[in-house]
N, C-alpha and C positions, 0 to 999 in steps of 0.2 A: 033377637038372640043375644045372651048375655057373652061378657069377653070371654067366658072360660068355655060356652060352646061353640063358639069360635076355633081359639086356640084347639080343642079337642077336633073341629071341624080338617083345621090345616093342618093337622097331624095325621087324620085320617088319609085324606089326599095324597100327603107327601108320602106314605106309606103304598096306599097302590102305585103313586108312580115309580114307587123303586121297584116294586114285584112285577110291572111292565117293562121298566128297562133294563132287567136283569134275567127276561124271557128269551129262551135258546129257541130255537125254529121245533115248534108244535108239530104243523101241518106241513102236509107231502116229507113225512121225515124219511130219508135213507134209512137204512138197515145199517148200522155198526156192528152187529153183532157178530160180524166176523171176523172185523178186525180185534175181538176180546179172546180172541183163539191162540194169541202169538203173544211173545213177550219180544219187544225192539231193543236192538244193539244201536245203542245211542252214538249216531255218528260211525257207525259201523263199528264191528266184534274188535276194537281199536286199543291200540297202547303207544301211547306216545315214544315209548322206549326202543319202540323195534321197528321193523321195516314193515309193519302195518298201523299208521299212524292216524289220526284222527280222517274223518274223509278220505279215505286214499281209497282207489280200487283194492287194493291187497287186505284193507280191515273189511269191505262190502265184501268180496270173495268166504272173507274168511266166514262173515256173517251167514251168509248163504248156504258154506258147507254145514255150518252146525244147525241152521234147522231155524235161524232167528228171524223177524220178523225187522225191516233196517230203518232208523230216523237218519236224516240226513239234512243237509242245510242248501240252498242256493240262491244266487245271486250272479248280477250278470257281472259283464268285463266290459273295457271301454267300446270293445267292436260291437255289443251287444251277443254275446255269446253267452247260456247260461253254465255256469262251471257250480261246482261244487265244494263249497269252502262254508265255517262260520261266520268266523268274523269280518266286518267290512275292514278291518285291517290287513295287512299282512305280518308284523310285527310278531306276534306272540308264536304262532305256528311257523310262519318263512322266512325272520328275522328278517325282512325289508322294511322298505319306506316305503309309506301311500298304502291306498285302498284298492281294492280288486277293480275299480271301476277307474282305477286312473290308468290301467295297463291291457292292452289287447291278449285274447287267447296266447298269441306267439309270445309276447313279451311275457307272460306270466309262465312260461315253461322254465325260465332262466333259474327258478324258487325250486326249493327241495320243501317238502313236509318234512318237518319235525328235523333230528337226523337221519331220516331215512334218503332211501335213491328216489322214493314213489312222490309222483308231481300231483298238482291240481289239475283234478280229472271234469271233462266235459260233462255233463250231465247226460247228453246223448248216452256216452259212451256206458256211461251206470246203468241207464236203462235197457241198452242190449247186455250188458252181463248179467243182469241180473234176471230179466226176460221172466217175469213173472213166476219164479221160483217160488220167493217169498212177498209179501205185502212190506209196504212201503210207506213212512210217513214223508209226506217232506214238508219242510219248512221254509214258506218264502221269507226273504234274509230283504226286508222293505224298509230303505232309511226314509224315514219324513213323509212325502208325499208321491213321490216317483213309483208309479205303476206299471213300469214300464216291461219288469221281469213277466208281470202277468200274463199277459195276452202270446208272448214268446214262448214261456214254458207249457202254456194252457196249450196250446197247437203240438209238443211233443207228447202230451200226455196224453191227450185226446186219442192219438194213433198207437199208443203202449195196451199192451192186452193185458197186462196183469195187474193185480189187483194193489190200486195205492188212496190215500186221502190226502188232503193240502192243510198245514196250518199256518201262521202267523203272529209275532207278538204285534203286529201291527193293523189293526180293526179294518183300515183304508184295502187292504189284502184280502181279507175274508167277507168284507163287504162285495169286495169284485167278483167274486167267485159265486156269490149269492145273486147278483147280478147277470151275471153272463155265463156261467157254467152250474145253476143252480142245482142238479142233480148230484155234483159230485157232494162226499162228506167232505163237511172243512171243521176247524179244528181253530178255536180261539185261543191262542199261549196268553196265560199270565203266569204272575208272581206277586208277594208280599210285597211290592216295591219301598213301601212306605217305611214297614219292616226290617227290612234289608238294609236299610237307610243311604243304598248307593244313589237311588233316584226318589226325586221327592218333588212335590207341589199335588197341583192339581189338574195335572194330566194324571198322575201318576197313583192319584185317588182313583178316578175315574175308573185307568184302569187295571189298579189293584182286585175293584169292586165290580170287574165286571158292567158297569152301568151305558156299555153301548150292547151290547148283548142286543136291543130292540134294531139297532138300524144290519149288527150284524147277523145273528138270526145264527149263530153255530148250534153243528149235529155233535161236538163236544166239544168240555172245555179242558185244555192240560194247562196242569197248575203243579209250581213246587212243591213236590209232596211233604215238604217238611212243613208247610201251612195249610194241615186238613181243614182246618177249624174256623178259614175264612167263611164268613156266614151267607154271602153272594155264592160263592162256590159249592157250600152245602146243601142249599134251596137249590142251584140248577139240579142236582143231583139226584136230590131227594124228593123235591117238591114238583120238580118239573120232568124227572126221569131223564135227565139227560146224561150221556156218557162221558165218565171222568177221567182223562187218562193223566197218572203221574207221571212225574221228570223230576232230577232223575235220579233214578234208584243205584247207589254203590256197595250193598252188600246183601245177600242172602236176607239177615235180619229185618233191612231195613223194606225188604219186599214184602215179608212176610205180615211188617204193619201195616203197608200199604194196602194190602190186599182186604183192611176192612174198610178203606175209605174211597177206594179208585178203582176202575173196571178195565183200565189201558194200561200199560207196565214198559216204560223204558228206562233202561238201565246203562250203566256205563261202570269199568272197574272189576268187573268179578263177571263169574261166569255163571248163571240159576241153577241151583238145583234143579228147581220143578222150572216144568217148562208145560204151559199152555200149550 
C-alpha cells in the first residue's frame, strides 16, 4: 500500500471512530416524546427582581400555575442533603462566601435568594409541591469527580410519580444513570465551550464535541441554542434521531428559530406565546 492509501486509510478510520463516539443510546431507547409536549421555565417561571427568584419554591409555584413544564438544578450540602440551587457558589444569587457543600441544610437557611424573603429549598420539598403536575428536567450540579448526589437523589426519584428526566454537563453523571438507573431518560448538557472562550483545552474539546456520547449513551443532548450549527450536535440529531433540547431560550423570537433546529425548549426571561 502506497503513503497516500494509507493516509486515506487513517482518515477513513479516524472518521468512523468519531461517528462511534458521538453515538447517543440506539437500543432499548425510552420514549422522549412526551417530554416534546411542554415548553420548561428555566430554573423556574423566575425573575430575579421579585420575590420569585431563580430556584425558589414561589418561581416553581408560579411555573406550575401557568401550565410550564420546570428545569431546575441540584446539588448536595455538607450534611448530604440534596437542595436546590445552580451554582456551587453561593456568591452571585446569596451574596455569601463558600459553596453549598461547605454549609449544612440548617446553615444554609441563614441566605436569602436574590432580594427576596424565599430560601434554598430542599429538593424533597419541590417534588411534593410540584407532585407531578408538570414534568420536570433536572440537572445534576456534579463538580469533578464526586458522585455522590447520584445514588441520594436516584432514591427520591425513584418513589416520585410524576413524570421527570436527569441531565448533566458532567459525562461522570449520566454515565451513572446509564449504569444503575438505565431506564430513566438522561440528558447530556453541553455548549460551545471553545467558542465561548470562557473554558478551553482539551477537555473542553471533547466535550464541546460531544465525543464521550459512546461511554455515555444519552436519550438527548441539550446544547446552547445559539450554536445550532455544531456538526457533533447536528449528526446526534439528524443522523442519529436523537432528541435535541435547547438552553436557553430569552425571547419569543429566539424560540421561534429554535424550533427549526431543537425538539426540547427551555426558556428563561419572557413568557411563550405558543406553548406546547
Amino acid at each position: 500500500m502506497n503513503i497516500l492509501g494509507i493516509i486515506v486509510l487513517c482518515i477513513l478510520i479516524l472518521v468512523i471512530l468519531y461517528f462511534l463516539m458521538i453515538m447517543p443510546r440506539m437500543a432499548h431507547k425510552p420514549d422522549t416524546a412526551c417530554f416534546k409536549e411542554w415548553l420548561y421555565a428555566h430554573r423556574g417561571l423566575h425573575d430575579n427582581a421579585t420575590e420569585a427568584p431563580e430556584n425558589s419554591m414561589a418561581a416553581f409555584r408560579k411555573a406550575v400555575d401557568a401550565g410550564f413544564g420546570i428545569e431546575l438544578d441540584i446539588q448536595l450540602t455538607k450534611d448530604r442533603i440534596p437542595v436546590v440551587f445552580h451554582d456551587f457558589t453561593l456568591k452571585r444569587v446569596c451574596g455569601g462566601e463558600g459553596k453549598i457543600c461547605d454549609y449544612t441544610y440548617e446553615e444554609l437557611q441563614q441566605f436569602h435568594l436574590c432580594e427576596s424573603t424565599e430560601k434554598i429549598p430542599k429538593f424533597e420539598d419541590v417534588l411534593k409541591m410540584v407532585d407531578g403536575k408538570v414534568p420536570l428536567i433536572v440537572e445534576f450540579k456534579i463538580e469533578r469527580t464526586d458522585l455522590s448526589l447520584c445514588p441520594i437523589a436516584d432514591k427520591m426519584l425513584r418513589a416520585y410519580k410524576g413524570m421527570y428526566c436527569m441531565e448533566s454537563f458532567n459525562p461522570l453523571g449520566v454515565r451513572w444513570y446509564r449504569k444503575n438507573h438505565p431506564e430513566l431518560v438522561r440528558g447530556q448538557l453541553s455548549d460551545a465551550f471553545l467558542k465561548e472562550g470562557e473554558y478551553v483545552g482539551v477537555l473542553y474539546f471533547i466535550l464541546q464535541n460531544l465525543l464521550l456520547n459512546f461511554v455515555t449513551k444519552p436519550d438527548f443532548v441539550a446544547y446552547n441554542h445559539h450554536y445550532p450549527e455544531i456538526l457533533s450536535r447536528k449528526l446526534c440529531r439528524g443522523l442519529y434521531h436523537n432528541t435535541a433540547a435547547a438552553w436557553t431560550i430569552k425571547s419569543q423570537q429566539e424560540l421561534d428559530e429554535a424550533r427549526k433546529h431543537f425538539d426540547i425548549f427551555i426558556f428563561d426571561s419572557f413568557v411563550p406565546e405558543v406553548r406546547k
